[in-house]
DRENDOSE-231593 format. One record per residue (C-alpha): x, y, z. Coordinates in nm, 2 decimals. Each point is the difference from the previous one (the first is absolute). Layout:
BEGIN
        u        v        w
        X        Y        Z
...
***
This chain:
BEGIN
        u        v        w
     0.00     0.00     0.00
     0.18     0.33    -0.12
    -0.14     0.22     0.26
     0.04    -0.22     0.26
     0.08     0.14     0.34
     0.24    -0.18     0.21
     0.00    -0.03     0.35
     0.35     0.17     0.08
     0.26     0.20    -0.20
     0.27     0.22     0.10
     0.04     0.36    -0.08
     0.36     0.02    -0.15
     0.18     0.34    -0.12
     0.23     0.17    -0.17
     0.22     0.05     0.31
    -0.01    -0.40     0.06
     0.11    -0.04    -0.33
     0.33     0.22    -0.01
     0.07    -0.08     0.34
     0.02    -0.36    -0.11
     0.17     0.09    -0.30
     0.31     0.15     0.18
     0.06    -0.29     0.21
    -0.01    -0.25    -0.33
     0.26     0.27    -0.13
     0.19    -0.01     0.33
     0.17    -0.37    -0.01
    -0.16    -0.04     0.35
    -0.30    -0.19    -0.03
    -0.07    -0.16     0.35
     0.00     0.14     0.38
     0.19     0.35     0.00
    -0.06     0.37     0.03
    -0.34    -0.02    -0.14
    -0.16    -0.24     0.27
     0.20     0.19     0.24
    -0.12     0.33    -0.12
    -0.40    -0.17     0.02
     0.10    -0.13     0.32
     0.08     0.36     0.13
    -0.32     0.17    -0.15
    -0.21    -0.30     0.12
     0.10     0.01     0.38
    -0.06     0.41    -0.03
    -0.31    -0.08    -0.13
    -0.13    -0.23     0.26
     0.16     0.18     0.30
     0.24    -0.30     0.08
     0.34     0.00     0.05
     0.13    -0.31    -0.22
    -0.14    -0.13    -0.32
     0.10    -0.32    -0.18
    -0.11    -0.09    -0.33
    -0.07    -0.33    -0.11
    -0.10    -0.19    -0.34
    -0.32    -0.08     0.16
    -0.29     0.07     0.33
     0.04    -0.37     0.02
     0.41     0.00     0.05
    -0.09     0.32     0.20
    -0.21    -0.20     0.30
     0.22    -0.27     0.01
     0.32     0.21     0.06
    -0.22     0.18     0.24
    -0.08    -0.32     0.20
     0.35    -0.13    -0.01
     0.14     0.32     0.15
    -0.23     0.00     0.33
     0.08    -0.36     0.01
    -0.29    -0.21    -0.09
     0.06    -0.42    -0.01
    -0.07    -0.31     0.04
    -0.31    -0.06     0.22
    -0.07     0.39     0.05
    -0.38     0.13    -0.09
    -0.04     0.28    -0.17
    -0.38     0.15    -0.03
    -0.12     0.16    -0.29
    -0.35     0.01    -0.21
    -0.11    -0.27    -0.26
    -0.18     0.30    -0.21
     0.34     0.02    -0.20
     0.18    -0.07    -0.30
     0.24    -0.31     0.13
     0.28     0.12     0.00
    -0.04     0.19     0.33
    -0.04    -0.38     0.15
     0.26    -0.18    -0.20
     0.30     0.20     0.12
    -0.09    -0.09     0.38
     0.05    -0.43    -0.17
     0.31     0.11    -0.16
     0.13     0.02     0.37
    -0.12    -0.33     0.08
    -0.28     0.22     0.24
    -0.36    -0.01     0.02
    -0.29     0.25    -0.07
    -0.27     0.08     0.22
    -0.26     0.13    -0.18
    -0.29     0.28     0.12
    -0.31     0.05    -0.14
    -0.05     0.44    -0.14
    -0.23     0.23     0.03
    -0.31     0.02    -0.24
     0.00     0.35    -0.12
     0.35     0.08    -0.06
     0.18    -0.37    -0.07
     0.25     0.08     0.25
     0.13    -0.23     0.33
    -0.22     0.02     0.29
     0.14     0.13     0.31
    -0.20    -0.19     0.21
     0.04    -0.30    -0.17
     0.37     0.05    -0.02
     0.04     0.11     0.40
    -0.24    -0.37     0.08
     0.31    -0.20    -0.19
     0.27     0.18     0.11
    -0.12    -0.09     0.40
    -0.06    -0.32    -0.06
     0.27    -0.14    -0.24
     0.36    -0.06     0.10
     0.26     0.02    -0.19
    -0.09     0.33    -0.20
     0.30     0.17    -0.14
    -0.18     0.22    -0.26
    -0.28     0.15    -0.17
    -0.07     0.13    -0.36
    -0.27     0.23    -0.07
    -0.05     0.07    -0.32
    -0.20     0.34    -0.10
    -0.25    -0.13    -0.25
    -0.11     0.20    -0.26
     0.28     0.29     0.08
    -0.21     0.06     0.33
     0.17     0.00     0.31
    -0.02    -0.29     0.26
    -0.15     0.14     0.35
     0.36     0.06     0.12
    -0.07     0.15     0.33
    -0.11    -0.31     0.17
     0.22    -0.28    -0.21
     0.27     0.19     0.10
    -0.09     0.06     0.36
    -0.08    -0.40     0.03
     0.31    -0.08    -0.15
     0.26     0.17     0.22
    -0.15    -0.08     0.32
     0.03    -0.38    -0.12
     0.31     0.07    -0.11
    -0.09    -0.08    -0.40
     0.19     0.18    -0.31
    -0.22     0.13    -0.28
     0.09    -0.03    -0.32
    -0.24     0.17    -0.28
    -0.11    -0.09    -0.33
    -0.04     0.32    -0.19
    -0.03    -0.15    -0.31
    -0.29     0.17    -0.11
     0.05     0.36     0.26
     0.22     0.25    -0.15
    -0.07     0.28     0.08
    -0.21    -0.07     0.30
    -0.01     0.11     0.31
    -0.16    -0.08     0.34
    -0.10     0.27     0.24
     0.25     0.28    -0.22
     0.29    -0.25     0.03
     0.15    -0.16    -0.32
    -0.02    -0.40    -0.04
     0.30    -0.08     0.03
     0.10     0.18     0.32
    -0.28    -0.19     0.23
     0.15    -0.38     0.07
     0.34    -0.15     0.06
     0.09    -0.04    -0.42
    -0.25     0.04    -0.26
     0.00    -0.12    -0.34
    -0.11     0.16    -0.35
    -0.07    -0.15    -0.34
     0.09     0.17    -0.34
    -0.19    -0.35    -0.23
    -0.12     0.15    -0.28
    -0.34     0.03     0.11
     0.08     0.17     0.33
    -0.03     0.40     0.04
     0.30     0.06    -0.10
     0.21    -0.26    -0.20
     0.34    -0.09    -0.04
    -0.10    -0.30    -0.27
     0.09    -0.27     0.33
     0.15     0.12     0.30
    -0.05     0.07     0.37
     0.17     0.29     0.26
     0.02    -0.14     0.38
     0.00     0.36     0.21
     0.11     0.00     0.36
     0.13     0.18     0.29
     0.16    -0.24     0.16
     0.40    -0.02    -0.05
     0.03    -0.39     0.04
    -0.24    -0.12    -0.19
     0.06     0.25    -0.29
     0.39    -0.09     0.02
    -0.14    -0.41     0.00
    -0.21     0.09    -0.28
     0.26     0.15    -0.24
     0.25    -0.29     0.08
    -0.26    -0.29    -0.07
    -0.15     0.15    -0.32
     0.32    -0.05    -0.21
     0.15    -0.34     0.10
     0.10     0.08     0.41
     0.28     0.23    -0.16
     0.15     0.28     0.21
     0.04     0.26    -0.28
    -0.19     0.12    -0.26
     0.08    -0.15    -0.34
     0.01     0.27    -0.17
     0.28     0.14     0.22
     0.17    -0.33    -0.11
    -0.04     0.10    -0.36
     0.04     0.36    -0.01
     0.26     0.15     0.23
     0.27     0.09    -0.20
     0.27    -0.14     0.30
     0.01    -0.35     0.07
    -0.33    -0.11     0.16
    -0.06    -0.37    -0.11
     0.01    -0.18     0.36
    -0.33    -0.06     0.21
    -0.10    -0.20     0.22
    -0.33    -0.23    -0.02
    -0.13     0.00     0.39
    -0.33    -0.18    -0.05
    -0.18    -0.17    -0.21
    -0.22     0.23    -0.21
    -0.24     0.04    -0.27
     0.04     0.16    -0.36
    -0.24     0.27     0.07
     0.13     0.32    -0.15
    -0.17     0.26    -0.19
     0.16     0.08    -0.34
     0.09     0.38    -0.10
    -0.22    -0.06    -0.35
    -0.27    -0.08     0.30
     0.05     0.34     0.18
     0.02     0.24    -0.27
    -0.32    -0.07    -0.07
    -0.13     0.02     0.40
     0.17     0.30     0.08
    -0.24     0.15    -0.23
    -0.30    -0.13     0.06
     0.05     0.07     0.38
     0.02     0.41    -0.14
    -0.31    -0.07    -0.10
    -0.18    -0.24     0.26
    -0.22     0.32     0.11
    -0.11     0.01    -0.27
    -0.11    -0.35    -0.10
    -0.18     0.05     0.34
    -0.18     0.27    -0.08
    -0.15    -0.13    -0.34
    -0.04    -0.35     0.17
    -0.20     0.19     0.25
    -0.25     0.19    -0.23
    -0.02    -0.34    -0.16
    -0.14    -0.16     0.34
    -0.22     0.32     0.07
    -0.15    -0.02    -0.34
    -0.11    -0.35     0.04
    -0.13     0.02     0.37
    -0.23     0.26    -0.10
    -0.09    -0.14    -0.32
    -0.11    -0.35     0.18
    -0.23     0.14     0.28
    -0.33    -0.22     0.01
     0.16    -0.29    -0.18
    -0.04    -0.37     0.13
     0.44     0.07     0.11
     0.16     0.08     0.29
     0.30     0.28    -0.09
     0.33     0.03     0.17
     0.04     0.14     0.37
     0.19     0.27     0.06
     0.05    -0.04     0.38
     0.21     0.35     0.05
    -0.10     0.24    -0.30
     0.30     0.23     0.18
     0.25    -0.22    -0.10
     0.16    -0.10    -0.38
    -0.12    -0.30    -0.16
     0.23    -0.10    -0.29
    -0.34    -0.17    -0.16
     0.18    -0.31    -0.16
    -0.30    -0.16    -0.01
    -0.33     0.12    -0.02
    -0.23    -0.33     0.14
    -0.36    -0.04    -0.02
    -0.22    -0.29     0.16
    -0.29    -0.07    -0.16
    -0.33    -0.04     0.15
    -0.06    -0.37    -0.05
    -0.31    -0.04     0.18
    -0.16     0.25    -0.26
     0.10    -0.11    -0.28
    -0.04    -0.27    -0.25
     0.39    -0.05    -0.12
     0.25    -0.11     0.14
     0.33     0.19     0.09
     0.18    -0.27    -0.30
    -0.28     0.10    -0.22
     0.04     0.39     0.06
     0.39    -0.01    -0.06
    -0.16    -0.21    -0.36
    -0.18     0.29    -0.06
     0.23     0.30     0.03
     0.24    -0.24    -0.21
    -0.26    -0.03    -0.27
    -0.09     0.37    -0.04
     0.42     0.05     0.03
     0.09     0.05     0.34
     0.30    -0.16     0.15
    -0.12    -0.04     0.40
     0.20    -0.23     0.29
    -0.02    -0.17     0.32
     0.19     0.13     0.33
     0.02    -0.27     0.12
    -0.04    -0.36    -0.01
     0.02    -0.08     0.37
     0.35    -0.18     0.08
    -0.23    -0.19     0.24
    -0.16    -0.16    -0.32
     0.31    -0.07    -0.20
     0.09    -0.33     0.00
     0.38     0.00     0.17
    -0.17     0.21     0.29
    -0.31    -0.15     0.04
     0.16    -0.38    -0.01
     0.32     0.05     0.21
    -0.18     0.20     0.29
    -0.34    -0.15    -0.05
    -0.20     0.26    -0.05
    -0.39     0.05    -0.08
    -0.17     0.28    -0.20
    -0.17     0.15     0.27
     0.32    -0.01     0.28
     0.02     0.37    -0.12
    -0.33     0.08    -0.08
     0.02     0.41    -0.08
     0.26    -0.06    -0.28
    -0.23    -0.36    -0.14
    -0.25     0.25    -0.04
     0.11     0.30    -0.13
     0.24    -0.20    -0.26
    -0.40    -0.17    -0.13
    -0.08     0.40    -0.06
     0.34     0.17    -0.08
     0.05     0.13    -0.38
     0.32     0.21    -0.07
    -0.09     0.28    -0.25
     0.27     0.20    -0.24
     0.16     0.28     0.24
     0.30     0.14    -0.16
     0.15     0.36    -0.12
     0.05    -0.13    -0.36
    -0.41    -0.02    -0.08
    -0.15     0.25    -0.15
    -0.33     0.16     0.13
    -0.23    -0.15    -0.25
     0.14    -0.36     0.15
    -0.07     0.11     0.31
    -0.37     0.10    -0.14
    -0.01    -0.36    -0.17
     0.06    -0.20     0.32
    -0.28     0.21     0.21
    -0.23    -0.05    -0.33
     0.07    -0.36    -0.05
    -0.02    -0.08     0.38
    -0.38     0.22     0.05
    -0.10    -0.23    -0.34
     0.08    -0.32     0.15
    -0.10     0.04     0.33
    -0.35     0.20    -0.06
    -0.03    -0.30    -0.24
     0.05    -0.30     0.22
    -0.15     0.17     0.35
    -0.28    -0.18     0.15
***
């Protein structure tokens, strides 16, 4: 279909482009004075003091993780209303997840569900809230919870840049956070991932494990015009650095990130007013004060009054040209989860039901405001259609 619009694209610019260009021209391809440049304009950006970029969210978590010491036979408590990853880095340390059910309105961990596991469970060495949506996780009280048990947190920001909680930046709030640039995120570096944190140790771990458990950067190794070719390899780490081709490109689209807010935002407010009296539940905004990056823009249909299916709506908006998605399948409903910790649809019944509702419309600065017009046209069609 030629005027098919796709779910997700990324907004990429002239300034990407030649900023990309000079490193190709450069001879130095991988990790140098490009990623350390984004690295510098990132950590501003959040209000943290060290940045550390990585070729992926994914490498990002599990750098995290390693560096406040999670292993074998330690828990670590997170949501199962997330994309896996967030859960599969806690197995790569041969640890465990314990997983909390959300909150209905904003898809977020709930506190009080989070404070009941973190009583009664021993063992507990972490938690990872993630900030669905680009919406900020109640912080106030997972944090509060957290120290007095004596618990890091570690975000997943993957989808909240900017964002901020109460007028503070994510990514100044927990023990590390950790950002994604995939291509779909708001702002994209292709793949990639920056770990922020104020925390000396961990950023110092963090920096060693990502390229091998070297000492020195490599591109000291391969620069330095004295003799610089000894290191020392002091763990065993991970091939997790972030290329320079990588962060040209992000340290433009972080000069821009206010601004892919700000269209993702009239985006959300076009649809929220657009859908009042439909058979649909719209996204929560819990603290209208605060920034909310609007990765996603989530609606939950009314099934009760209506005579489709969720399946059969996402049908629809294909056929009339609509790309749509899912966030997200429950990791409780996955097979590796749900058969190695034997788990049952309704163990976390908020996120069984909201995943049966939850549709995942086009939010991004690159559409145009007759694609905005066709998603609130095609959604009214369908749904006045099909409502009982």
């Amino acid at each position: 279909m030629s005027n098919f619009l796709p779910f997700a694209l990324p907004l990429i610019g002239p300034d990407e482009f030649a900023e990309v260009s000079e490193v190709l021209h450069s001879g130095w391809l991988t990790t140098g004075h490009k990623t350390a440049e984004f690295e510098k304009d990132f950590a501003a950006f959040v209000v943290a003091k060290h940045a550390l970029a990585v070729n992926s969210a994914t490498a990002g978590l599990h750098l995290a993780l390693e560096a406040i010491g999670v292993g074998p036979g330690d828990k670590v408590v997170t949501t199962p209303y997330t994309f896996t990853a967030t859960a599969e880095v806690i197995r790569y340390l041969d640890a465990e997840p314990i997983f909390v059910d959300i909150e209905a309105g904003t898809f977020n961990i709930d506190p009080t569900e989070l404070e009941k596991a973190l009583v009664s469970i021993d063992g507990i060495k972490a938690v990872i809230p993630v900030h669905f949506g680009g919406q900020a996780c109640d912080m106030d009280p997972i944090l509060e919870i957290c120290r007095r048990v004596g618990v890091a947190v570690v975000e997943d920001a993957a989808h909240a840049l900017p964002t901020t909680y109460r007028g503070k930046m994510v990514g100044s709030l927990g023990d590390l956070t950790v950002f994604s640039f995939y291509v779909t995120k708001p702002i994209t570096t292709g793949e990639g991932g920056m770990v922020v944190t104020d925390n000396e140790a961990y950023a110092a771990r963090i920096k060693t494990m990502r390229l091998h458990g070297i000492n020195k950067d490599v591109f000291d190794r391969y620069t330095a015009n004295k003799p610089s070719w000894y290191y020392e390899v002091v763990a065993p780490g991970y091939k997790y650095n972030m290329t320079d081709i990588a962060a040209a490109i992000g340290i433009h689209q972080l000069k821009k990130a206010y601004d892919f807010q700000r269209r993702r935002q009239w985006i959300a407010e076009q649809y929220s007013a657009a859908f009042k009296g439909l058979p649909l539940r719209p996204p929560v905004v819990a603290r209208p004060e605060d920034i909310h990056a609007w990765h996603l823009y989530v609606i939950q249909l009314e099934l009760e009054n209506l005579t489709i299916s969720r399946d059969r709506f996402i049908e629809l908006m294909a056929e009339a040209g609509i790309g749509t998605s899912v966030h997200f399948i429950p990791l409780h409903l996955h097979p590796y989860w749900r058969e190695r910790y034997k788990l049952k649809p309704d163990d976390f019944p908020v996120a069984y039901d909201v995943y049966r509702r939850a549709v995942s419309l086009p939010i991004y600065p690159r559409m145009r405001d007759s694609d905005v017009e066709r998603v609130i046209n095609t959604v009214n069609a369908i749904l006045t259609k099909y409502s009982l």
